[in-house]
N, C-alpha and C positions, 0 to 999 in steps of 0.2 A: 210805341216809344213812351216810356214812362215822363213824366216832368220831373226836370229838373231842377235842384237847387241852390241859387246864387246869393254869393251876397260877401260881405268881409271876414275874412278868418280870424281876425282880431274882434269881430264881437258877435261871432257864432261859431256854433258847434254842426258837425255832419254837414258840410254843402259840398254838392258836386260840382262847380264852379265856381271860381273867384276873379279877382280881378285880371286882365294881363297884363305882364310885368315890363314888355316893349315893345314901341313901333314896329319892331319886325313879327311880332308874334302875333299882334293885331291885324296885319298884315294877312299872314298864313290863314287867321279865321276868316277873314273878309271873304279869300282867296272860297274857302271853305264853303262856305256859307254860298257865294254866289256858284258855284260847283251844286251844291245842291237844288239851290232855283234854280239852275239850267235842267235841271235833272225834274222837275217838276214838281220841289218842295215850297211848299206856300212860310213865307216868314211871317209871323204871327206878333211880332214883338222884338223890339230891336234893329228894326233891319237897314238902319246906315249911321253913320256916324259922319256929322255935323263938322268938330273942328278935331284938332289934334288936342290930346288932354297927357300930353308929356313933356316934361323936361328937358331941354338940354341940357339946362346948369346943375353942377354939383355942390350938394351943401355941406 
């Protein structure tokens, strides 16, 4: 598996990931992600998320 690269599309060029755009999608990664540790993938960085970092309100 090559490394990957993350980061904002607004102030970089070439990444292979960016941010996700909604609680449902953050969701599906989590989903993802633990599919994989059950599968016997070691999470090396990142591997849970603390509080929710979304909005409900629109501005």
């Amino acid at each position: 598996m090559k490394k990957e690269k993350a980061g904002n599309p607004n102030e970089e060029d070439n990444l292979d990931l960016g941010p996700l755009v909604s609680e449902d999608r953050l969701n599906t990664v989590h989903e993802m992600v633990e599919e994989a540790k059950q599968e016997g993938t070691r999470v090396l960085l990142f591997g849970k998320t603390t509080r929710s970092v979304f909005s409900t309100s629109r501005h």
